[in-house]
C-alpha positions in Angstrom: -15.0 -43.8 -23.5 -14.4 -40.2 -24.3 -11.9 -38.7 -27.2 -10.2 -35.5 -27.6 -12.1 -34.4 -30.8 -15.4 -35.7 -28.6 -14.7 -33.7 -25.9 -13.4 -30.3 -28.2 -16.3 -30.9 -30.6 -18.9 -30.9 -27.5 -22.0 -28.2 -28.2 -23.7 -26.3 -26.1 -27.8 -27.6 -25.5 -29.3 -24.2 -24.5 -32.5 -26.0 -23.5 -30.5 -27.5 -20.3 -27.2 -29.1 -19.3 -26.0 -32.6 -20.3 -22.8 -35.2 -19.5 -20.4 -37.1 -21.6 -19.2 -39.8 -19.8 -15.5 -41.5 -20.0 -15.0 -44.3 -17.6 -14.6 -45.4 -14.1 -16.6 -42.2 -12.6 -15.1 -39.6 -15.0 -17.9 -37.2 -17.2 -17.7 -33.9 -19.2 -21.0 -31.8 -17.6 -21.5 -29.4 -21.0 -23.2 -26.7 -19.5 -26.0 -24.4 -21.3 -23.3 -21.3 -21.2 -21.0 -23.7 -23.1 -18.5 -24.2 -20.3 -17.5 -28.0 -20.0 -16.4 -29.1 -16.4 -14.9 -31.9 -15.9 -16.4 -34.5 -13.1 -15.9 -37.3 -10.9 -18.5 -39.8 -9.4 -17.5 -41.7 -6.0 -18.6 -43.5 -3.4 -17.4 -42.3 0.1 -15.4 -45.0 2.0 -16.8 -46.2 4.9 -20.6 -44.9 4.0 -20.3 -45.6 0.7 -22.5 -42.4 0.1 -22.0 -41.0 -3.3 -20.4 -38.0 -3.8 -19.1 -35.6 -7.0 -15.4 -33.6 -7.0 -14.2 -30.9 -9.5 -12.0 -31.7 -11.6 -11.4 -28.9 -13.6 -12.3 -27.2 -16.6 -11.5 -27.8 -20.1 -9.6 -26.9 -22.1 -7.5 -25.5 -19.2 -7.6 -30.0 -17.8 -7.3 -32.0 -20.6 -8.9 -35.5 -20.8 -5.4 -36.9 -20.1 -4.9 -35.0 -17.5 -8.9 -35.2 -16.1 -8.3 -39.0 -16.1 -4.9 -38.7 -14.5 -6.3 -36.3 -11.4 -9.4 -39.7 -11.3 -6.8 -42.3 -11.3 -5.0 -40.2 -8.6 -8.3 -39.8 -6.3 -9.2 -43.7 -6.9 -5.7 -44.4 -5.1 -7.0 -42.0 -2.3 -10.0 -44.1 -1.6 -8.6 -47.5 -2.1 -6.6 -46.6 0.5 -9.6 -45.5 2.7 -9.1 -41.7 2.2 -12.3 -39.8 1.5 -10.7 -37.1 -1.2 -13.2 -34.6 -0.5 -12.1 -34.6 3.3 -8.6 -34.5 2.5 -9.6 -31.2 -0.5 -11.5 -29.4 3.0 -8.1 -30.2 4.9 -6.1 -29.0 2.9 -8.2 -25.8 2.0 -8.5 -25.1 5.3 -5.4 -25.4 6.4 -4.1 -22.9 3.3 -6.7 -20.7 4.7 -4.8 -20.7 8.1 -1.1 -20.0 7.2 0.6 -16.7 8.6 0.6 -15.3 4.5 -3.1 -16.0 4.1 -4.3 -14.7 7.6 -1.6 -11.8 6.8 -3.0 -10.8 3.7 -7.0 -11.1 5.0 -5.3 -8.8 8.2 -4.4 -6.2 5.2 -7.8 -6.5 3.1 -9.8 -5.3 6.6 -7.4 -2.9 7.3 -6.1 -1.0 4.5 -9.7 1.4 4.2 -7.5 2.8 7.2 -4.5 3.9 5.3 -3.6 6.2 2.5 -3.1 3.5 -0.9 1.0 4.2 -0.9 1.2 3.3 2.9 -1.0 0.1 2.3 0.6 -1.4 -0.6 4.3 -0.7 1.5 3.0 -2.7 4.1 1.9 -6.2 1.8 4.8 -5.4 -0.4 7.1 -5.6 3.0 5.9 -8.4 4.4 5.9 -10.1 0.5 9.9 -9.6 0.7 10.5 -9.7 4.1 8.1 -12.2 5.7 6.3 -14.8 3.6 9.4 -16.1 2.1 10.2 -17.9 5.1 7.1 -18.2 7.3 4.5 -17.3 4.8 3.5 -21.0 4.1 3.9 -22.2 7.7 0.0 -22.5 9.5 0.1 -19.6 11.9 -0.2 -22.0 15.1 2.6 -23.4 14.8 4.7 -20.5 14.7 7.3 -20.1 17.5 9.0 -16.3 19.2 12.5 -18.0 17.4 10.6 -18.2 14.4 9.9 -15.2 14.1 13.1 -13.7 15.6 14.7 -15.6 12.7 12.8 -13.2 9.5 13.7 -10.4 11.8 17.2 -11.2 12.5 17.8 -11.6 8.3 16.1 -8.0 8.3 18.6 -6.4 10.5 21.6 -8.5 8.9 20.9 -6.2 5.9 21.3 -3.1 8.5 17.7 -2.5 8.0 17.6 -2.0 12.6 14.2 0.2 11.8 12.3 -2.1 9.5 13.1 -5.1 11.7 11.3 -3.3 14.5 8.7 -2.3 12.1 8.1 -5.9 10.7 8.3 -7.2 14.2 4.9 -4.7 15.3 3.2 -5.3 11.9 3.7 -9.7 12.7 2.3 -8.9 16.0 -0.9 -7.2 14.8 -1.5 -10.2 12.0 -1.2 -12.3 15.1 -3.5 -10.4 17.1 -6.1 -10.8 14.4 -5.4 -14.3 14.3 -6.3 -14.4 17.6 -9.8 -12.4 17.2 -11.0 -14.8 14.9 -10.4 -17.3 16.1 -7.2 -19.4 14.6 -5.0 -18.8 16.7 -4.8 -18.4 20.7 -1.4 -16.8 21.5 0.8 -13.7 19.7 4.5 -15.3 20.4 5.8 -11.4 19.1 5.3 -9.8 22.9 8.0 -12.2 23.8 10.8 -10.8 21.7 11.3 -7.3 22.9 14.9 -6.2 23.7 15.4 -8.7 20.8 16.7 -6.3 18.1 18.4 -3.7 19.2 17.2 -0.1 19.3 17.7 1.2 15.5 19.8 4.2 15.8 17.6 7.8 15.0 18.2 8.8 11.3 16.7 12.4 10.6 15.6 12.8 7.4 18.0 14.7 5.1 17.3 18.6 4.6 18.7 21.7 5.0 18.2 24.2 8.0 20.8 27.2 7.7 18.8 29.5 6.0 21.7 30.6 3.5 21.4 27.5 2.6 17.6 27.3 2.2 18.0 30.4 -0.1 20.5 28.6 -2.2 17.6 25.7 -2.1 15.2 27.7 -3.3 17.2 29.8 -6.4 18.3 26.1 -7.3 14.9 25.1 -7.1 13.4 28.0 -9.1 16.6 27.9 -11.8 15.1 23.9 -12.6 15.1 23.6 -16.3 13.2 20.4 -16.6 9.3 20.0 -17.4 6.9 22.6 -16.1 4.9 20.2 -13.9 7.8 18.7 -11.8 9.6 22.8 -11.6 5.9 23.1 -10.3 5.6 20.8 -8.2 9.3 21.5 -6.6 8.4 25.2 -6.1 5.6 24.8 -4.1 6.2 22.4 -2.4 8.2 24.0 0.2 5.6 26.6 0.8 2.7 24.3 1.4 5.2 21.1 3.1 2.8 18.5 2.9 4.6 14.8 2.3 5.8 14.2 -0.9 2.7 11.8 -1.3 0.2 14.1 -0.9 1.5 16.9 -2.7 2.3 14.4 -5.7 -1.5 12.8 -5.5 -3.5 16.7 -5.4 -6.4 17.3 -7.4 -7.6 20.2 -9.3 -11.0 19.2 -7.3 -9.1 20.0 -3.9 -8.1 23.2 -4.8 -10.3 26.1 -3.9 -9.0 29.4 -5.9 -11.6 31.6 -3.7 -10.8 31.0 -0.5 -7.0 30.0 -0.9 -7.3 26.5 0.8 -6.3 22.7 -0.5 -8.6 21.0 1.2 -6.9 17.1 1.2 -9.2 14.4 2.0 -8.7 11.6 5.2 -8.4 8.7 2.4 -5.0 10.4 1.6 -3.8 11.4 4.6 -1.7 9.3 6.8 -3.6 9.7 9.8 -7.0 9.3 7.7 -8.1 12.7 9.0 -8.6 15.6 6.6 -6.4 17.9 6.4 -6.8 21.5 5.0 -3.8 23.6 3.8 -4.3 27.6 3.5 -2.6 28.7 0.4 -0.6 32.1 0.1 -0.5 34.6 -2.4 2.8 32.6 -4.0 1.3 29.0 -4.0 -1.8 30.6 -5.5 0.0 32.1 -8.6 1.8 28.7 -9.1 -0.5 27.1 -9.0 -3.0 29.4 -12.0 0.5 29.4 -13.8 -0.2 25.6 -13.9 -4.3 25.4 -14.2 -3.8 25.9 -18.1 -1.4 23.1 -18.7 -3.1 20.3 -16.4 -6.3 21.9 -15.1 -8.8 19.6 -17.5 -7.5 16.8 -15.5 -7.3 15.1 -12.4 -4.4 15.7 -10.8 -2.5 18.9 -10.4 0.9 17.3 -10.8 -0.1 14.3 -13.5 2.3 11.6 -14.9 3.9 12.7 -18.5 2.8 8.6 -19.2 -0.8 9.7 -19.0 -3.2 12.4 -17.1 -5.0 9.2 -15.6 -1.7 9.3 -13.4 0.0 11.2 -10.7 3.3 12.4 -10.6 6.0 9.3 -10.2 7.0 9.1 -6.3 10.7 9.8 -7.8 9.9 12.9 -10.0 10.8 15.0 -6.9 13.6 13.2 -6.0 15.3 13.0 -9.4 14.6 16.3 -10.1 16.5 17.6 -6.8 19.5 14.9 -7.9 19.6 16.6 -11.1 20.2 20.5 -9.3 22.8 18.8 -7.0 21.4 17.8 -4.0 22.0 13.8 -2.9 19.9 12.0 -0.6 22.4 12.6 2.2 21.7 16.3 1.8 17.9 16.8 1.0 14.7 14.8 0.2 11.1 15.4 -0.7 10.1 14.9 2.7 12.9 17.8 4.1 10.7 20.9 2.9 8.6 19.6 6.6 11.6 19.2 8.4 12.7 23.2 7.1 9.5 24.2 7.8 8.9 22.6 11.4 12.7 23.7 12.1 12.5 27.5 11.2 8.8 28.0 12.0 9.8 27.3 15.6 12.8 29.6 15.8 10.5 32.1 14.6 8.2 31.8 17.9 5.3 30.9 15.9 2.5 28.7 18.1 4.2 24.9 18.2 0.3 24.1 18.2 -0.6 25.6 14.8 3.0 24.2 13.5 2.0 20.7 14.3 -1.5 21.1 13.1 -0.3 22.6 9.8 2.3 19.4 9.4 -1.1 17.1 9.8 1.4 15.4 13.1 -1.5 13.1 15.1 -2.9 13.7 17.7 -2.7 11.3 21.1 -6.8 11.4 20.9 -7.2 10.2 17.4 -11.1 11.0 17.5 -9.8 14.9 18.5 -7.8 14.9 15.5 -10.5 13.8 12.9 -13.3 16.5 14.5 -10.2 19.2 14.7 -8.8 19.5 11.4 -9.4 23.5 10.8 -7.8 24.2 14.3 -6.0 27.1 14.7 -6.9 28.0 10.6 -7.0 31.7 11.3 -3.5 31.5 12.6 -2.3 28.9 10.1 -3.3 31.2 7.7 -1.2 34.6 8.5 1.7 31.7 9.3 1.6 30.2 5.8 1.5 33.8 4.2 4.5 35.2 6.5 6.2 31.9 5.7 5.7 32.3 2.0 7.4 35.9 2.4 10.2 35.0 4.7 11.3 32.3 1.5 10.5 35.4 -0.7 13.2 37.0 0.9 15.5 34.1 1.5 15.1 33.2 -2.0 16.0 37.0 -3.1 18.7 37.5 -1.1 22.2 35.7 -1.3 24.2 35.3 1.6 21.2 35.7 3.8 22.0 34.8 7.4 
């Protein structure tokens, strides 16, 4: 019978591994490494084969508690239960609940999409979804029960992310259903269930008086010069707020005027190139000395291993004035797509500038530098026209 001080004081044989046995099936396997797992002989009930189990390993198991999992397993088989058949049972059912096949879903799919939009997606279905169905085995799952997680989502007055959790459940059920542990999606079943979510437009600012109070606030920000960076250009390139926050000195091209963004951080995985006027240019040499030995062109004040926080933009517009009901990171596109349009120029190069998919996604990945020529005298006469905005109070 094994003691505690036998069992700490165990060494290592380098020359090849050895056991310390305890009693009724128990042993310590003392590997060359040093590791010391903890094992449990048996015979099988009804073939009486023999066979070993895991135990765990110590010091993490303890020899009370090594002999307290063996007495637990010797119930098992007095009984007539074959404990390695109930471990594979158990295992494999874990392997088929909606949270496991959810999450292997998201591990095949996230190469697709840009790191933000992936970890919003696990992080949704972690608060939204596995709470209540996470642990159920996906087979079992009924169109009530899922009507019942979507139904606590739009109790909160969250209409939009109900519908959004309800496609995102459909597609972990369609996987389920491609290989192979599952043979129906119950989600098809609940449209009409939650009604339409009401269309919320982003907040920004169109009027262009207003847009030239926008900008002088903008350019009048007294906090640090990466974030007043950051805010001033970003209404002349108009990327979203993730991209612009996650550039890299590595994207930008001084000699040919272009930010060149790569799929992996787009949200349409294609790769996007932004052509750079005369203003953006000098912003951004203004800011090469200060972060240009680095990464990123807008880098966390925690550490240049970092981007920008999501909320510098944000906080910085809360702190000229502007509430979320009134302007967001994400308005400078809607200004842009707005007044860009008034001004005649072609819809097509508008869209292609704002990185909008296309219906054919394989056109969009081959097309990227469509209509550059054009998007090029656009973004330079845009640039201007917020020149003159910005210059001129009162303009109409």
């Amino acid at each position: 019978m094994l003691t505690s001080s036998a069992v700490t004081n165990a060494k290592p044989n380098p020359a090849k591994q050895y056991r310390l046995s305890d009693e009724r099936g128990l042993y310590l396997l003392v590997r060359p490494q040093g590791g010391k797992w903890w094992r449990f002989d048996y015979a099988r009930p009804g073939n009486k084969k023999r066979n070993t189990l895991s135990l765990g390993i110590f010091p993490d198991v303890s020899l009370k508690q090594a002999r307290e999992r063996r007495d637990e397993i010797r119930k098992l088989i007095a009984d007539g239960i074959d404990p390695a058949a109930k471990q594979a049972a158990e295992h494999s059912a874990a392997a088929d609940t909606f949270k496991a096949i959810a999450e292997e879903w998201h591990t095949t799919h996230k190469a697709k999409w840009t790191p933000d939009y992936g970890d919003e997606i696990l992080r949704r279905l972690e608060v939204n979804v596995f709470p209540y169905i996470g642990a159920r085995a996906i087979t079992s799952l009924t169109a009530p029960d899922i009507l019942a997680v979507l139904r606590r989502i739009e109790a909160r007055g969250a209409v939009d992310l109900a519908h959004r959790q309800h496609q995102v459940c459909g597609q972990v059920f369609r996987y389920a259903i491609a290989t192979g542990r599952a043979t129906a999606d119950p989600t098809p079943a609940l449209r009409g269930a939650i009604p339409p979510a009401p269309k919320v437009h982003l907040a920004s600012i169109k009027e262009p008086a207003r847009v030239g109070e926008l900008l002088r606030a903008l350019h009048s920000y007294s906090g640090g010069p990466v974030v007043s960076a950051a805010l001033n250009l970003a209404p002349l390139v108009f990327t979203r707020p993730g991209e612009l926050r996650h550039a890299e000195w590595a994207e930008i091209d001084f000699d040919t005027a272009e930010w060149r963004i790569p799929a992996h951080k787009m949200k349409m995985r294609a790769p996007h190139i932004v052509p750079l006027s005369t203003q953006a240019v000098a912003i951004l040499r203004d800011l090469h000395p200060l972060t240009g030995r680095g990464k990123y062109v807008f880098p966390s004040p925690r550490g240049a291993a970092r981007c920008m926080s999501e909320n510098a933009i944000t906080v910085a517009l809360r702190a000229l004035g502007y509430d979320g009901q009134t302007m967001t990171g994400h308005g400078f596109r809607s200004i842009a797509s707005t007044l860009l349009n008034e001004q005649g120029w072609n819809r097509d190069a508008i869209e292609r500038q704002l990185a909008h998919a296309e219906r054919d996604g394989v056109r969009d990945a081959y097309n990227y530098a469509e209509y550059l020529p054009e998007r090029r005298k656009m973004m330079q006469a845009w640039a201007d026209y917020l020149d003159g905005l910005r210059k001129q109070p009162g303009t109409a």
